[in-house]
C-alpha positions, 0 to 999 in steps of 0.5 A: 458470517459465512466467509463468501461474504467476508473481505480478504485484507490486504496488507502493505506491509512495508508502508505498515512498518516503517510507519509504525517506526516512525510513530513509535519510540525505538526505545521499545524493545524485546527480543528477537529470535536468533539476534543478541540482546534487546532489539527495537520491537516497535515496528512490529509492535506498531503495525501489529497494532494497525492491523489487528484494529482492521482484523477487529473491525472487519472480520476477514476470510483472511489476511494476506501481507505483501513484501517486494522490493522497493523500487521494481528493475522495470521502473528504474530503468525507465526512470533512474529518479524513481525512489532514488531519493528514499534514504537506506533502511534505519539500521533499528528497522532491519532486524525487525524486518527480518524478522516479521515474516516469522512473526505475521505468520504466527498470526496465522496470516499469509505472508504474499512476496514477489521477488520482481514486483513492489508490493503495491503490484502484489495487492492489486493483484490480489484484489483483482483475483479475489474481485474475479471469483465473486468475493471482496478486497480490502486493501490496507496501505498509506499510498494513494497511488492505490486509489486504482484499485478502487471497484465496487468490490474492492476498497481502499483502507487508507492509512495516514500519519497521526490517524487512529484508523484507516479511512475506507476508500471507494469509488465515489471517495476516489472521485471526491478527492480527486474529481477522477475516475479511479482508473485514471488515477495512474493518469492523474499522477503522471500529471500532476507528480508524485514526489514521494517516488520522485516522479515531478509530472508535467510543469506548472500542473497540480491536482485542479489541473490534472483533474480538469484535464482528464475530466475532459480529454478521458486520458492522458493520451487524450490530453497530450493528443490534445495539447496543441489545442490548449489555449494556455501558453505554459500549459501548452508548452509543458504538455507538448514537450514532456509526451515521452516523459509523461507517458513513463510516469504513467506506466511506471504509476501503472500496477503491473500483474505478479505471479501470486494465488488467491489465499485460501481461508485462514482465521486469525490465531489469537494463541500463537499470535499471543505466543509470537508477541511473548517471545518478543517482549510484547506483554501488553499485546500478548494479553490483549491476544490471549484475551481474544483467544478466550473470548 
């Protein structure tokens, strides 16, 4: 297939790890270059894994993986509650991370960091700019706030807990699901709250609301503009005396644009991934790998 009409695979690479941590056994172990003794692989074994079964089935132009900090400074400061919940880093995971962008590299892919900006920023970033210059994104994450990236060019690989794959996401999913239009996805969250980054949303308000809400008034500032007409007290009430509150969650749902280029063309090397997956005790991956660099 000419590469014009391949996908760039975008990857959140923080949401693959700690899933594939959680998911598999610390108990797997190997070695990691320049640490003492067995270490846990089992992140990197795991979201290799996930994302080599995205690379198998859809064949992309390249593979970009995106790090950045877990809570952005901007987003913080509007909202100290933002993540605050999250629990530090499992001591088994730090090594492995460390060591992964090492690794992913040797897989011959671009490992994409922002040093201001989370991850999901970078993504939506990079599907924007592959979008502009006539090619397709796919974006591989287990967020849903990524659900604003959704175009016609530009899917969503949707990964979720006990799922063998990734479920595509596009326009029309999003608007299944939610009964909204992508774009207003960040909207619908500071609606209806997200408390997976500690956002609660407007009291008394859940998705049929949110949804109802936007579907008629186009926006949230359509629906706060709005809100004294509302002929349900509580409601009223909720959406009347949060409006600053509100419009925080919304920005702070809101991806913001970071400093990144668009990944040139770059195949997968089965060998060196073979190689990297060896060196850290990796048997059976390093096989499957070599087979792939064989065939």
């Amino acid at each position: 297939m000419p590469a014009k009409h391949q996908p760039l695979l975008v990857v959140d690479t923080p949401s693959m790890l700690y899933r594939a941590f959680f998911a598999l056994p610390k108990s797997i172990r190997g070695e990691l270059p320049g640490r003492k003794g067995r270490k846990s692989v089992n992140a990197l074994l795991g979201s290799a894994n996930l994302i080599l079964r995205e690379v198998e089935l859809h064949d992309p132009r390249a593979v970009a993986l995106c790090f950045g900090p877990d809570a952005a400074d901007y987003r913080t400061d509007a909202y100290p509650d933002y993540h605050a919940a999250r629990p530090p880093m499992p001591a088994e995971l730090v090594d492995q991370w460390d060591d992964s962008h090492e690794f992913f590299r040797s897989f011959g892919w671009t490992v994409a960091v922002s040093d201001d900006l989370e991850a999901d920023d970078l993504m939506g970033t990079l599907a924007q700019k592959e979008e502009k210059a006539g090619g397709l994104a796919l974006l591989m994450t287990g967020d849903r706030d990524m659900y604003q990236c959704a175009t016609k060019a530009v899917k969503v690989l949707y990964v979720k807990t006990g799922s063998q794959g990734a479920e595509q996401v596009d326009p029309a999913e999003v608007k299944r699901r939610y009964g909204i239009r992508p774009e207003l996805v960040p909207d619908f969250i500071a609606l209806r709250g997200d408390p997976s980054d500690g956002l609660p949303g407007a009291k008394g308000v859940g998705e049929k609301t949110a949804a109802e809400l936007l579907r008629k008034h186009k926006s949230l500032e359509g629906v706060l503009d709005n809100a004294f007409r509302e002929k349900r007290p509580a409601l009223r009430t909720s959406l009347t005396g949060s409006r600053d509150e509100l419009l925080t969650f919304k920005d702070i749902a809101t991806l913001r644009p970071a400093k990144a280029g668009r990944p040139r063309d770059k195949r997968t090397d089965w060998r060196s991934a073979a190689k990297a997956a060896e060196e850290r005790g990796m048997n059976r991956l390093a096989e499957r790998l070599r087979e792939k660099a064989r065939a």
